[in-house]
Phi, psi and omega in degrees: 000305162315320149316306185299329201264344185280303190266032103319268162350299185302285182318331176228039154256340161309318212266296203253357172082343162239145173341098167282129169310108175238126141284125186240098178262142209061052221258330173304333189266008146290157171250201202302324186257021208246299205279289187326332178286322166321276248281308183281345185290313165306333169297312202300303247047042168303307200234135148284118165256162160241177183186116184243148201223159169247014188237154175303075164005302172321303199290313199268345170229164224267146199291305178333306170346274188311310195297013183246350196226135160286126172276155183231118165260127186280121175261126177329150169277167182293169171264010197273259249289317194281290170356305176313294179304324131346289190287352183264343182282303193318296190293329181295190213201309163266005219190321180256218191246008188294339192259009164242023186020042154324153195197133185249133183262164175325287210298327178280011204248318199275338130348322163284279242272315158326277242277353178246024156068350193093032167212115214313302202289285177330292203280329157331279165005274205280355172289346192259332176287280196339294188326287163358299208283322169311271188340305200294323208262015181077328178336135178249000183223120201263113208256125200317321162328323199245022130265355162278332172308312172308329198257309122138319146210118204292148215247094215274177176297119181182092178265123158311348187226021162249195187282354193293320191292300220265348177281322169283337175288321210296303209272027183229300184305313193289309193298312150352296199296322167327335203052057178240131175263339181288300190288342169278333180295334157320275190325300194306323188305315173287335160289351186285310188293336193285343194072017157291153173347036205325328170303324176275006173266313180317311196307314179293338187269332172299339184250335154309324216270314166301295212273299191264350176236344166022203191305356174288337169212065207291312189321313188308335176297314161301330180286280170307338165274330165278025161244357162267350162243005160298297201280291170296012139263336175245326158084183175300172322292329181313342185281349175251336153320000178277322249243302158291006149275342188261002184243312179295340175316303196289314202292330211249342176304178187247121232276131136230157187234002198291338201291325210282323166307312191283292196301349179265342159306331170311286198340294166320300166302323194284332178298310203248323168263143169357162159220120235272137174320113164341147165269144212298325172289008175244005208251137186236109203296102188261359169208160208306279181333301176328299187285345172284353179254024160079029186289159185039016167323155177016029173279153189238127213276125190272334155311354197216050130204143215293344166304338212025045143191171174210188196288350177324123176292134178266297193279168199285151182325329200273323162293013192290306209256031169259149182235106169251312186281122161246091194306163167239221192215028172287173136058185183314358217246359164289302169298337169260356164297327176293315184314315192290332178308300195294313185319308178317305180301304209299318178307000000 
């Protein structure tokens, strides 16, 4: 059909010299070569497209695209705006609710307006149920009882697999790193109400707990794995209270990222540089040949000294002088900075 509408166009910027207007609603749910069908017509100027999407454009359309169209971002309404719009569907006559002189009191005006995110069709909606509902008891006034009956449970902004998923964890993971225990306990409450995953929130906090509090509280870590088997033993709703002892847990811990800088430095070398021979004194010679090529030659056993450790180099010969752990000096990670200090004298 898109084809068909394309060579449409095309004949008739040939025939007539201008440009045909394609609207594409939801342009995210074409996929890459779909999109990819747009791009000579939009070159030529065969087609003006518009394309409206509720999803992030980076992600959901194809980069040629994107990089030929201006994005325009629609921003939720104001609560001022909605109100209006409220008050004019009440008051209109032909197009609203106006020929049933309906009357909305404050609190249910603003209940609507929450409960409808900055989005016009949400506050319609339930202003039109509410209505129904005034009407259906003979009633001229619409009272928070009978939009909370409309909304029966609200429905908060939230796609698990749109940008909305990654915008509420990205604020729960910072707010963490932050040490704010009020704002992180928001963000969770809001992905729970939201109908996200709790197992997949345990994951992010099991993986905050390695990463941003790390050896400064090694404790944080037990703590997200036991409210991720806590939640999996008990399930909704007791389960997220586990899930919210570990985030007030996480937030007030004391904060380091070095184990996560030193593996990725690890990392880097194992990846990037050569890969350098075990050394013959860390090998552990399990056959007669083995120990004749020198496998566990001068190795030095650290129990059969009083010190338990001794100078023996560990790392391969290209390496002796890489350094990745740099302890800080929050939390446990004082004391193991003195323990590294002390090996180092003894060595």
């Amino acid at each position: 059909e898109v084809k068909e509408v394309m060579e449409e166009a095309k004949n008739h910027k040939n025939l007539f010299g201008e440009p045909t207007i394609v609207f594409i609603d939801e342009i995210h749910r074409f996929n890459k070569a779909q999109q990819d069908a747009f791009l000579p017509y939009v070159e030529r100027g065969d087609i003006i497209l518009y394309g409206s999407t509720t999803e992030n454009p980076s992600f959901e359309i194809i980069s040629p695209l994107l990089s030929r169209v201006k994005v325009l971002v629609l921003h939720p309404l104001s609560s001022e705006n909605l109100i209006k719009i409220v008050e004019r569907a009440l008051k209109d006559k032909e197009r609203g609710l106006g020929r049933y002189n309906l009357e909305i009191n404050r609190e249910a005006m603003e209940m609507i307006v929450i409960y409808s995110n900055g989005d016009a069709r949400r506050a319609l909606n339930t202003l039109e149920i509410a209505s129904e509902l005034v009407l259906h008891n003979k009633k001229t006034k619409i009272s928070p009882e009978e939009v909370k009956e409309a909304l029966q449970k609200r429905t908060l902004l939230y796609d698990k697999k749109g940008e909305e998923h990654y915008n509420l964890i990205s604020a729960l993971h910072k707010s963490l790193r932050n040490s704010d225990v009020d704002a992180s306990l928001y963000w969770l409450a809001r992905m729970i109400a939201g109908g996200e995953d709790p197992l997949y929130i345990a994951r992010r906090l099991v993986r905050f707990a390695s990463e941003d509090i790390g050896l400064a509280d090694p404790q944080a870590l037990s703590i997200a794995l036991w409210a991720k088997e806590a939640y999996d033993f008990l399930g909704s709703p007791e389960g997220e209270l586990a899930l919210a002892e570990a985030v007030i847990y996480l937030a007030s811990a004391p904060k380091s990222n070095s184990a996560y800088i030193a593996f990725s430095k690890a990392m880097k070398d194992a990846e990037e540089t050569s890969y350098e021979p075990v050394p013959l004194h860390l090998r552990n010679p399990e056959t007669p040949l083995m120990r004749e090529l020198g496998y566990g030659k001068d190795y030095l056993y650290a129990h059969d000294f009083e010190e338990k450790t001794t100078p023996m180099e560990s790392m391969p010969k290209r390496l002796i002088k890489r350094k990745y752990y740099e302890p800080g000096d929050l939390g446990l990670e004082k004391e193991i900075k003195k323990r590294i200090e002390y090996w180092k004298r003894i060595k």
